[in-house]
C-alpha positions in Angstrom: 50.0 3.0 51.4 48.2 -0.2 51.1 46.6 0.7 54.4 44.8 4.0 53.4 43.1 1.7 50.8 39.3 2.5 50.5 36.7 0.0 50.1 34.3 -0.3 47.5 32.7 -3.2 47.9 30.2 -3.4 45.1 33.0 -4.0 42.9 35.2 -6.2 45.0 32.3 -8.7 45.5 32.4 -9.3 42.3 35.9 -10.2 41.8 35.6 -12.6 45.0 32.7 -14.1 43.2 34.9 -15.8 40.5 38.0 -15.9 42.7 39.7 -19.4 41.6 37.4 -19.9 38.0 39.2 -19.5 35.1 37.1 -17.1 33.9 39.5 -14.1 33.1 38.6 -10.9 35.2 38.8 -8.0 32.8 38.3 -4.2 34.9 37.4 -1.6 32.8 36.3 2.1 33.0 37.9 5.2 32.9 41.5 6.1 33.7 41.9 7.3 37.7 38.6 5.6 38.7 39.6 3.7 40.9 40.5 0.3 38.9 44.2 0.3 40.3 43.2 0.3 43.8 40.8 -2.1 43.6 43.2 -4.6 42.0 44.4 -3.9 45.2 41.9 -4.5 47.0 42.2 -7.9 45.8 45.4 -8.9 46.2 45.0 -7.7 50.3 41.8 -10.0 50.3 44.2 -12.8 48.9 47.1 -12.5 51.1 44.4 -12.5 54.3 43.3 -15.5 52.9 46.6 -17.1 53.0 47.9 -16.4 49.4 51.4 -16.4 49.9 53.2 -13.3 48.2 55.3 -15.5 45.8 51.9 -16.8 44.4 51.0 -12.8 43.3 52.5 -11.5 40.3 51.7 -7.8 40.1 52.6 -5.4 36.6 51.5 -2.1 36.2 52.3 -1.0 32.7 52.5 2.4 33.0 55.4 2.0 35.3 59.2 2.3 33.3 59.8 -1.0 34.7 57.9 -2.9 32.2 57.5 0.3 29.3 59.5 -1.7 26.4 58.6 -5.1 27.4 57.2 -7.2 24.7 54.6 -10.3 24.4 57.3 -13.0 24.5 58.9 -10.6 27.5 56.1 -10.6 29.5 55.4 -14.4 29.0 59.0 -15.0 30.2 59.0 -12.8 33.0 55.7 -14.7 34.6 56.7 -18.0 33.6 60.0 -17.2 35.7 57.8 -16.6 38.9 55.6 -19.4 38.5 56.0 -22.0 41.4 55.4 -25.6 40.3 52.2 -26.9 41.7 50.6 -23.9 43.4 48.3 -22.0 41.8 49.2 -18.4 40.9 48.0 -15.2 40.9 48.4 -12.9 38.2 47.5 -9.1 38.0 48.2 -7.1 34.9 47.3 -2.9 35.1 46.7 -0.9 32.1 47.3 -3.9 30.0 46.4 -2.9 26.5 49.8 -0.7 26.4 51.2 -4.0 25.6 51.7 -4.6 22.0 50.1 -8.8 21.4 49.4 -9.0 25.2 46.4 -10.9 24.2 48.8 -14.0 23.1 50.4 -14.0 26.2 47.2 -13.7 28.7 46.0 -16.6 26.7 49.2 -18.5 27.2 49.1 -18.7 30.6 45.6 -19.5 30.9 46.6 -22.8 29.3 49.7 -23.5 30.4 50.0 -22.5 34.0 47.5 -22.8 37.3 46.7 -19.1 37.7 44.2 -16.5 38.2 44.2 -13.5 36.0 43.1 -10.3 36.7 43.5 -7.5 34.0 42.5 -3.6 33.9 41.9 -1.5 30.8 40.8 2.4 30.5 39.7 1.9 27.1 37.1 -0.3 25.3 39.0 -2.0 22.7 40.3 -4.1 25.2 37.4 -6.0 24.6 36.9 -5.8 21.1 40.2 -6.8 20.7 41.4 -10.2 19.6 40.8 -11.1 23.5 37.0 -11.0 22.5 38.3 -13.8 20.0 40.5 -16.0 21.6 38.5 -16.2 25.4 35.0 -16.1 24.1 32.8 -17.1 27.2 36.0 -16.9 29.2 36.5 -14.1 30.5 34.0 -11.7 32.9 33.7 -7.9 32.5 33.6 -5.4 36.3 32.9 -2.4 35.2 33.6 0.2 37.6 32.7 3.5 37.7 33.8 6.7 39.6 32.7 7.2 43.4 28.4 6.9 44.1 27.0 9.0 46.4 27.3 7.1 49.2 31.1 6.0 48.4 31.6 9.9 48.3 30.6 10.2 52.3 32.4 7.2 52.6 35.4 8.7 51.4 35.3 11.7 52.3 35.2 10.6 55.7 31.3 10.8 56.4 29.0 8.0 58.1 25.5 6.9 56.8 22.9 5.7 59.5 20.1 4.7 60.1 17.5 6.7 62.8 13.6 6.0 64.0 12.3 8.9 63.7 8.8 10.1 66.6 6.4 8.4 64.0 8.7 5.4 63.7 9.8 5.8 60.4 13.4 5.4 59.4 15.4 7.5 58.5 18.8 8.3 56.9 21.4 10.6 59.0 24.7 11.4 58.0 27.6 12.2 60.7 30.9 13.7 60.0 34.4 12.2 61.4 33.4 14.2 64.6 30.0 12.9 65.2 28.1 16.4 64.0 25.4 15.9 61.7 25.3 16.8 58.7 22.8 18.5 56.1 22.2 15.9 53.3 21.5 17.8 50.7 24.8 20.7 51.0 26.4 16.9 50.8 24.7 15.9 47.5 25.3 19.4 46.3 29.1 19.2 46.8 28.9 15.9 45.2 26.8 16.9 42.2 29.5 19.8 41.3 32.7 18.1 42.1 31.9 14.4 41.3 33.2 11.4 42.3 36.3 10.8 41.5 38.3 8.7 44.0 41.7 10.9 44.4 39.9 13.7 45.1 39.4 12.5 48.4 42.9 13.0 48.9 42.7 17.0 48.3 40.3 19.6 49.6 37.3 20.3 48.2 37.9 23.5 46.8 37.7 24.3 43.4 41.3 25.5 42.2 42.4 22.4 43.7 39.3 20.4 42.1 40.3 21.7 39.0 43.5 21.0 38.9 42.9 17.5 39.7 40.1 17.0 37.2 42.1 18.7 34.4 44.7 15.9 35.0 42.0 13.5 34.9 40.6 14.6 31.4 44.4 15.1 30.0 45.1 11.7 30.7 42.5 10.3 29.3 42.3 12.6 26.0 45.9 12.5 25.4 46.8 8.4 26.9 43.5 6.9 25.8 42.3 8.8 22.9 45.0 10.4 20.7 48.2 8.3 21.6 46.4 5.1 21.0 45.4 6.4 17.5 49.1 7.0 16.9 50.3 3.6 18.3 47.1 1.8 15.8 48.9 4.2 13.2 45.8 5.3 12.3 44.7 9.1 12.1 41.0 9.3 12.4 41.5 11.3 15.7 43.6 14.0 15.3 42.1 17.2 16.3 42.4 17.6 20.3 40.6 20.9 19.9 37.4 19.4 17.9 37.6 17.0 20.7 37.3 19.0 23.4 34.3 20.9 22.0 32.7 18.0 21.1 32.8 16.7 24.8 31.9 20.2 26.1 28.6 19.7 23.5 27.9 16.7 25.2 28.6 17.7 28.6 26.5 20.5 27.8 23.3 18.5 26.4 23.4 15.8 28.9 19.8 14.0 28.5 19.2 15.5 24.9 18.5 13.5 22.1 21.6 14.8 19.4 23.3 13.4 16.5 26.7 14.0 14.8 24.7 16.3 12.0 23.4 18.3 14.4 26.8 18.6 16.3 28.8 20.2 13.5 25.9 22.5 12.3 26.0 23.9 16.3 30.2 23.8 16.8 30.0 25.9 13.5 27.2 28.2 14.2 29.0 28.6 17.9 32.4 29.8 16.1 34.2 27.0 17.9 35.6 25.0 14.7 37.7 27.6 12.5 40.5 27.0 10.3 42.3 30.5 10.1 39.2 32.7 9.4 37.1 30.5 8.0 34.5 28.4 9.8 34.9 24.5 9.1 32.0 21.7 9.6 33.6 18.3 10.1 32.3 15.4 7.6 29.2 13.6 10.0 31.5 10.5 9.8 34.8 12.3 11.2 32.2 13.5 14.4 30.7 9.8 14.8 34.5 8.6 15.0 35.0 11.1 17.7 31.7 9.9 19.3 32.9 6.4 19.7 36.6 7.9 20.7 34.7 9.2 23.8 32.7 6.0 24.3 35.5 3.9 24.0 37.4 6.1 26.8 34.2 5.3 29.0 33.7 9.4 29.5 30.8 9.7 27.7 27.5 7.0 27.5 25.1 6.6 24.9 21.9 5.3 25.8 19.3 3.7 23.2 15.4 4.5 23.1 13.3 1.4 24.0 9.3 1.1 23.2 7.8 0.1 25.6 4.8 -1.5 23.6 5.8 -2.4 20.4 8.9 -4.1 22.7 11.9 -3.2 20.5 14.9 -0.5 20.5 14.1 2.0 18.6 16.8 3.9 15.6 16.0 7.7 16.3 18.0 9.4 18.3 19.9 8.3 21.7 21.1 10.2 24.3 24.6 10.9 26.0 25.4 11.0 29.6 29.0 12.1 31.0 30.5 9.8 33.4 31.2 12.0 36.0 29.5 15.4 36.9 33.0 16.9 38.2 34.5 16.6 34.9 31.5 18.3 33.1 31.4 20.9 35.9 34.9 21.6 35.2 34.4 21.7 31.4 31.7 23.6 31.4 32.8 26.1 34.3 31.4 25.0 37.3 28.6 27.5 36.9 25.2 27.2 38.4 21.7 25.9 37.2 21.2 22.7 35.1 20.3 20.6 38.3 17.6 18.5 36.5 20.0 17.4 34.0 22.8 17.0 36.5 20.2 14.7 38.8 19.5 12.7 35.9 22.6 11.7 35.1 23.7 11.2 38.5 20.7 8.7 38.8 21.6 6.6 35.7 25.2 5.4 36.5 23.6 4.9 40.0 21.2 2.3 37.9 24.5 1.1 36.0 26.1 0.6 39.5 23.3 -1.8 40.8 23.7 -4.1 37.9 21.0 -2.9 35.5 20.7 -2.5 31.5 19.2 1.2 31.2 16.9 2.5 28.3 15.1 5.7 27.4 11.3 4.0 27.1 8.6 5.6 24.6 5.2 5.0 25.1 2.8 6.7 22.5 4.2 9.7 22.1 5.3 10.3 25.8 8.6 9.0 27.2 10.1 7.7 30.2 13.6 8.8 31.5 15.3 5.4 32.3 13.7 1.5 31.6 16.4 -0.3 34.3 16.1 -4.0 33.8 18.1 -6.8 35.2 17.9 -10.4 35.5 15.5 -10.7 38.2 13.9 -7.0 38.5 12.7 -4.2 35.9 12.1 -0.4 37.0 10.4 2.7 35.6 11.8 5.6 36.4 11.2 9.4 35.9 13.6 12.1 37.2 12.7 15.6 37.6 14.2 18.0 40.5 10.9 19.4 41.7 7.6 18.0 41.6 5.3 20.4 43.8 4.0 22.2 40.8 0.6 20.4 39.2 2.2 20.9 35.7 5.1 18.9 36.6 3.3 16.2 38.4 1.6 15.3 35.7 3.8 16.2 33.1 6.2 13.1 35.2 3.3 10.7 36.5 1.4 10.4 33.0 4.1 8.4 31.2 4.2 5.9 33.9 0.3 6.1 34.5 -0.2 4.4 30.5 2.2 1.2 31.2 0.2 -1.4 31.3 2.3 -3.9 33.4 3.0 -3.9 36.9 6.9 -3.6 37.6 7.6 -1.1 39.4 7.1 2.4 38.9 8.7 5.8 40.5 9.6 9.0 40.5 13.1 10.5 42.0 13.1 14.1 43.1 14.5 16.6 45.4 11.5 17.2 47.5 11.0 16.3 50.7 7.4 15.9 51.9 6.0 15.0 49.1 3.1 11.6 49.2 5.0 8.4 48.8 2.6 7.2 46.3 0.5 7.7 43.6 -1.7 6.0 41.2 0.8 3.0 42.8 3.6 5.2 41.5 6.2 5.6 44.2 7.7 9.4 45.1 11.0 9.0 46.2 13.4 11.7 47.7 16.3 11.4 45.1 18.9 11.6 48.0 17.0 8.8 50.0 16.9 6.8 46.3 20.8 7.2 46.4 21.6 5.9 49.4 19.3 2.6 49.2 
């Protein structure tokens, strides 16, 4: 099993980086994204580096094995394993099922030599006491379902480069058999199934997708959302139906500004929150708890607006993004059309992928899709589908064309053929843009 392991490498440099610190490695994101596997990932990269298999302690909490454990259990059951003067490595999976498990991490951080890696599909990991007692202490991966180019990578596809007659390079993309392959059928099957890791391990067809996906969104509306509510004893989430519509709204208005007003007045007007035969609107503040239900779940993304001149975050209205486009496809019914809005939000967990804060910029009264900044680079970026109609083109470049400074600038599209630049502006196929 270990051997049909799949790299992904953006994420497993990261743990490497603080290998040996005492920094805590917390992995979040979530459920079936691949956080399991690449906890072990790690633990392969440890035992080629000579980490003997008595230094690794491995727990999966979902597993029976370790179901009614408690704090003072778990602290027993690794203080057992720990061999005296080596330094230990200690892996804990779906961690927050534990009742006080933040005691016990911090216990052995102080009283053992050890390593600890922890996984979590649900934010209040973090805003937990753990946040409290490891301040500064502990470093956040956050991984994310497949990219576009994991995808081929999984799915058994290879990215090269080629020189094309002018000498310009050139993506090309080969099957297992060496045939080449038409790019953008690829991105398409990406764009309606999504990225997912295990479905790499089925067909591509969309019974089977479905199927897969459905056990994907049950998981994580049933383990993450509604049986955690129960365990906090606390029943602010109780609807599974209200739920469900309110993520089909969201999948459904991906890159729309909305708000939780706005939300119930549509569910009602839609007929799709009824209480025997009459229509019910949910108070604003039971919606904006089921908001951060689906944030917390890391399904759905809110991003904040960001002007650009007055340089602040602005309080009107954000936007949501769905964390995979497989799950809103199967939500919504896999049907066709809404490829802008699809593009777009395949291009901003792209930008969370490669390390960058992402805001919605104003400027005047125009605005720009995504403001991507990190430590040592800041992007502008607009995303449209098409950009060959005059309309469009300036409808996209004019936001950009008013910034005054000179970071870069660029659109992502799916034209092909298009100039490269504009006004310093660059034009950038958005299946070249994904596979940079």
């Amino acid at each position: 099993m270990q051997k049909s392991l799949k790299n992904r490498d953006i994420y497993l440099r990261q743990l490497k980086a603080f290998q040996g610190t005492e920094m805590i490695k917390v992995i979040t994101g979530i459920r079936r994204c691949g956080k399991s596997c690449l906890m072990k990932l790690m633990v392969e990269h440890l035992r080629g580096s000579g980490i003997g298999d008595k230094q690794i302690v491995e727990m999966n909490f979902e597993s029976m094995r370790f179901a009614v454990m408690t704090a003072k259990d778990l602290y027993r059951y690794v203080s057992e394993r720990v061999i005296p003067g080596k330094r230990m490595y200690l892996f804990f999976d779906e961690v927050q099922r534990l009742d006080g498990w933040e005691n016990a991490v911090n216990s052995f951080r102080v009283d053992f030599d050890c390593d600890i890696y922890i996984t979590g599909s649900n934010a209040h990991l973090l805003s937990s006491e753990l946040s409290t007692y490891l301040s500064g202490r502990y470093v956040e991966i956050k991984v994310l379902p497949l990219s576009f180019r994991e995808f081929l990578d999984f799915h058994g596809y290879t990215v090269s480069q080629r020189k094309t007659i002018t000498g310009q390079m050139k993506k090309r993309i080969t099957d297992a058999d060496g045939e080449v392959c038409d790019p953008k059928e690829l991105y398409e099957a990406f764009a309606k199934f999504g990225g997912m890791p295990m479905l790499a391990n089925v067909r591509l067809e969309l019974d089977r997708v479905s199927a897969t996906l459905e056990g994907v969104y049950s998981a994580v509306v049933v383990r993450d959302i509604l049986e955690r509510e129960k365990r906090k004893g606390q029943r602010t989430i109780t609807d599974s139906l209200l739920l469900r519509n309110l993520m089909m709204f969201l999948a459904d208005n991906i890159g729309n500004s909305v708000s939780a007003t706005s939300i119930g007045n549509t569910l009602v007007s839609e007929g799709l929150l009824t209480e025997g035969n009459r229509k019910v609107k949910p108070v604003t503040h039971t919606i904006q708890a089921y908001f951060e239900a689906l944030k917390d779940s890391y399904i759905s993304y809110e991003i904040k607006r960001f002007d650009i001149k007055g340089k602040e975050y602005l309080k009107t209205l954000g936007k949501y993004y769905i964390v995979d486009t497989g799950l809103r496809n199967y939500l919504l019914g896999y049907r066709e059309g809404d490829t802008g809005h699809i593009l777009e939000n395949i291009v901003y967990f792209e930008l969370l992928r490669r390390g960058y804060d992402v805001a919605i910029g104003k400027i005047d009264k125009k605005e720009v899709d995504f403001i991507a900044t990190r430590a040592d680079d800041k992007k502008y970026i607009q995303v449209t589908e098409a950009m060959n109609a005059p309309e469009t083109r300036e409808r996209e470049l004019s936001p950009l064309q008013k910034i005054p400074d000179n970071y870069e600038k660029l659109v992502v599209c799916m034209d092909t053929g298009l100039q490269q630049e504009q006004d310093g502006i660059r034009i950038v196929n958005a299946i070249d843009f994904l596979l940079e």
